[in-house]
N, C-alpha and C positions, 0 to 999 in steps of 0.2 A: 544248940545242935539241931533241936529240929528246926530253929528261921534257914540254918545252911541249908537242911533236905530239903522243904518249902522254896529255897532259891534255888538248887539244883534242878529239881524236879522241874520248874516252871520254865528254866532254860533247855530243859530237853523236849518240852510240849514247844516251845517256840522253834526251835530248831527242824523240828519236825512236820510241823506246819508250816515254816519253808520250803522245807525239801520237797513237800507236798506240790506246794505250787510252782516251785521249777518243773516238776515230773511234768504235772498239766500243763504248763507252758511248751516243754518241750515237746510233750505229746499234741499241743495244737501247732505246731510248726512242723513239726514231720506230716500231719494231718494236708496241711496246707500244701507241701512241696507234693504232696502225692497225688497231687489232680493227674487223671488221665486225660489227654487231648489227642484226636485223629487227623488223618489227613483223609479223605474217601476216595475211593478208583468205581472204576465199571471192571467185572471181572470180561478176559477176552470174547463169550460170547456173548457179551451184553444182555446177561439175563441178570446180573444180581450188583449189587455194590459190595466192593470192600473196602479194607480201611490200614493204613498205616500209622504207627504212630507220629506222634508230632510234639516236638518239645519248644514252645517257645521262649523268646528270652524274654519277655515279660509278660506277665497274664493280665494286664490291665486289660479292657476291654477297648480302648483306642489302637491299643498296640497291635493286637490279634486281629480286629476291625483288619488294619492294613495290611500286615501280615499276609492276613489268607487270601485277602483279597488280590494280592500279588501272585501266592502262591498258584491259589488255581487259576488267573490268566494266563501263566507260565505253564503249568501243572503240563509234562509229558510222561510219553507209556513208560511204565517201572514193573520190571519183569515180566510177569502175565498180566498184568493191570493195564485200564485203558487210563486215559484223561478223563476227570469229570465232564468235561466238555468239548465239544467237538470243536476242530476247526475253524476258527471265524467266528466262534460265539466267544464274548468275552462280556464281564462283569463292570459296567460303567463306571456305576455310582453307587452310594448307600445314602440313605436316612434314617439317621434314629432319633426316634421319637420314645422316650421313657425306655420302654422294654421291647418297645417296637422295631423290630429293623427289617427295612424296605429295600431291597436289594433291585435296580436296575441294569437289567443287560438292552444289550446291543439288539438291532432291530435282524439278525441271525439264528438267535435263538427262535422264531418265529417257524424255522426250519427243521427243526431236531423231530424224528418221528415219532410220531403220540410212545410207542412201547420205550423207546429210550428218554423222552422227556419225563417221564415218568421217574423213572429211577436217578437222571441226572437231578427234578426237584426233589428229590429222596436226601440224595447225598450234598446238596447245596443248603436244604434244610439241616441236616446234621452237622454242616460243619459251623454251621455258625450258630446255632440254640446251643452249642457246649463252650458259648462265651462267658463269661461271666454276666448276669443283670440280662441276659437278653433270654427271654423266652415265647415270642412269639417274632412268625416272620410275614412275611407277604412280598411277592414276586411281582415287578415289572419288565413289560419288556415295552421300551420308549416308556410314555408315558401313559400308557395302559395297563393294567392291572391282566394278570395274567388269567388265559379262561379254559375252560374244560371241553370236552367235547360237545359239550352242551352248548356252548357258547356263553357260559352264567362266569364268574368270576371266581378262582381257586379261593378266593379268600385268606384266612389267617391259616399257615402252617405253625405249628406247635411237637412236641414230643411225643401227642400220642397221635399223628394224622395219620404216620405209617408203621405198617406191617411191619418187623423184625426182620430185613432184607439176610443178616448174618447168622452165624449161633458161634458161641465159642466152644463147644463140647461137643466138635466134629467127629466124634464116635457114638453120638448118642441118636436112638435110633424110634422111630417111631411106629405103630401100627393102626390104621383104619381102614374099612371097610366104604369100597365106591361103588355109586350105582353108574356103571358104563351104558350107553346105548349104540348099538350097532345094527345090524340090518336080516331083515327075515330073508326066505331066499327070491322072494319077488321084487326088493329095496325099492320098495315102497313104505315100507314101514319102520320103523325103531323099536328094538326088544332091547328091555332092560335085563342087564346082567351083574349080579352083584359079583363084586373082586375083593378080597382079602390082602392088603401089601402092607409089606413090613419094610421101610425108606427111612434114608436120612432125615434126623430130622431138620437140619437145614435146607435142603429142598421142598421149595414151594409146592403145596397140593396141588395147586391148579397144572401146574409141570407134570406132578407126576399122573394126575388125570389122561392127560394129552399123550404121555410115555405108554402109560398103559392101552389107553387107547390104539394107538398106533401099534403096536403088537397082534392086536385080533382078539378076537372070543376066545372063546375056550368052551361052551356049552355047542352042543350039538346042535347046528339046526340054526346057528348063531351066525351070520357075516360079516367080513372087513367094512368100516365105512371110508376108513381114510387107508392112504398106501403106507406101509411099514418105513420105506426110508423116508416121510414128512420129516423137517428136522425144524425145531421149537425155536424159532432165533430169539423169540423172549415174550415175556409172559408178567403179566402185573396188575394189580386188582387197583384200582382208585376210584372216589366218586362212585361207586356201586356199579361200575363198570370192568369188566374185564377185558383186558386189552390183550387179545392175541395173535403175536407175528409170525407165520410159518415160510419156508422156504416154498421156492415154485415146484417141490414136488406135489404139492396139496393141491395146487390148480393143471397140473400135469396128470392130474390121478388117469391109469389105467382102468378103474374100479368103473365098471359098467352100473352105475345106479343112479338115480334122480340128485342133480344135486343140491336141492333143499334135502334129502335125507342126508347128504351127507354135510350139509353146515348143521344142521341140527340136530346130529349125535354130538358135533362137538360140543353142541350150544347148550343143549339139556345134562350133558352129562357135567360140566362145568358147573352150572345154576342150579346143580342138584344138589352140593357139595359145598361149595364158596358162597362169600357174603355178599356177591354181585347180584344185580337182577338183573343184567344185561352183558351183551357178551360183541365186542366189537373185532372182527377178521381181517389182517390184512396180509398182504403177500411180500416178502420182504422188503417192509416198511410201506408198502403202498395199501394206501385203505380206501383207493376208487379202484383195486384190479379186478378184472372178471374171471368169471370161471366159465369152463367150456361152455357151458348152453349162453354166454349172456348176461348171466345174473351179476348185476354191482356190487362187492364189497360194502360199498359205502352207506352203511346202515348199522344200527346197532340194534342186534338181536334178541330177541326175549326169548324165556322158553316156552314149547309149542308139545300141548300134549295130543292134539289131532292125529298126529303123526306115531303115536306110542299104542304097540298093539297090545289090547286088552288080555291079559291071561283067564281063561277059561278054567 
């Protein structure tokens, strides 16, 4: 009687330690089917990337290779969503090397303006580090390595190069405190003003710097440096640079003041805040346009506290 318990028992400790390992098995098989995969857009005012999803029919890393690679030479506007890529610019070639994939475009891409190639190598980096086995990239265009405003070479993209362009918790909301600068009443000068704002927190600081800016002071004694309707056509930190694209109301400004004070509220009030030490202005999308006195765009700015009047 007890050899039957003895065999009993051992058959339900066996059975059980099956069913264990079907459970994990099937719990690594649902695991598996549950990869999320994107497709990336430009949102329509080409300040941000987004993303749809993307289900491929196989996740091999040859397959997706192709796949995408098709997708975004084809990739058109899908609702409010732009093209990763503009026009004319298409994706040649690829090389992979281990984990390396070297993605060659067309000699078009050489065209795309610094604020939007930015975020187009945002979302060309994203779609392809969420291959399987690939996690680094590097950008050519022809057979040039692609370069910075510096003229030094981007080098390797990876998953942490960029900023978090999305959020998925579009009601969540964030608060910090900006030092603005705007003009005394002689605009000759820059007075710092601190602002308290409480934003989404998917919109980028640097935007909402420029937002608040563009509104005016608020302390007495305080001046406009840019005109209220300036409108942000886009906005993007890389390489410790901050790349900002305004509409021609910025070089139309009515604002009677010098205008080194007024590139230099944007410039300090920016570098005050972000992790840029340089701040590059251009006029939609042109970064040799002048401003009324003369002055070239074509320079990248540092901040200037010459110009910041001392509090007594």
């Amino acid at each position: 009687m007890k050899k039957l318990l003895s065999t009993a028992m051992a058959l339900v400790l066996i059975i059980g330690l099956l069913t264990g390992c079907s459970v994990e098995s099937q719990g690594e098989k649902t695991e598996s089917v549950s990869n999320q995969y994107y497709l990336y857009y430009l949102n329509k005012d080409e300040t941000k990337v987004t993303k749809t999803r993307y289900y491929p029919e196989q996740e091999s890393a040859e397959y997706m290779l192709q796949d995408l690679m098709g997708i975004l030479n084809g990739q058109e506007s899908s609702g409010e969503n732009l093209p990763l890529l503009p026009a004319g610019v298409q994706l040649v070639t690829y090389r992979l090397n281990e984990s390396l994939l070297e993605l060659e475009f067309n000699a078009d891409y050489s065209n795309i303006s610094r604020t939007r190639e930015i975020l187009v190598r945002a979302g060309v980096a994203r779609t392809f580090l969420q291959i399987p086995g690939i996690t680094g990239i590097k950008i050519f265009i022809g057979n040039q390595e692609l370069t910075d405003s510096k003229g030094q070479a981007v080098g390797l993209l990876d998953g942490n190069t960029f900023v978090e362009m999305w959020g998925s918790d579009k009601d969540a909301y964030r608060y910090d405190t900006f030092t603005l600068y705007f003009t005394d009443k002689t605009g000759e000068h820059l007075v710092a003003e601190q602002r308290n704002v409480y934003y989404k927190r998917i919109l980028p600081r640097e935007r909402v710097i420029l937002e608040q800016l563009a509104k005016g002071p608020m302390v007495k004694g305080h001046y406009p440096t840019i005109p209220q309707n300036t409108d942000i056509l886009g906005i993007e930190v890389s390489d410790n640079v901050c790349y900002v694209d305004f509409s021609s109301a910025f070089s139309d400004s009515g604002i009677d003041i010098p205008v080194n004070t007024m590139i230099y509220s944007v410039v300090n009030s920016l570098l005050d805040t972000t992790s840029a030490d340089k701040v590059q202005i251009s006029i939609e999308g042109d970064t040799e346009a002048k401003l009324s006195d003369g002055t070239s765009l074509y320079s990248l700015f540092s901040k200037n506290t010459d110009l910041i009047l001392k509090e007594n």
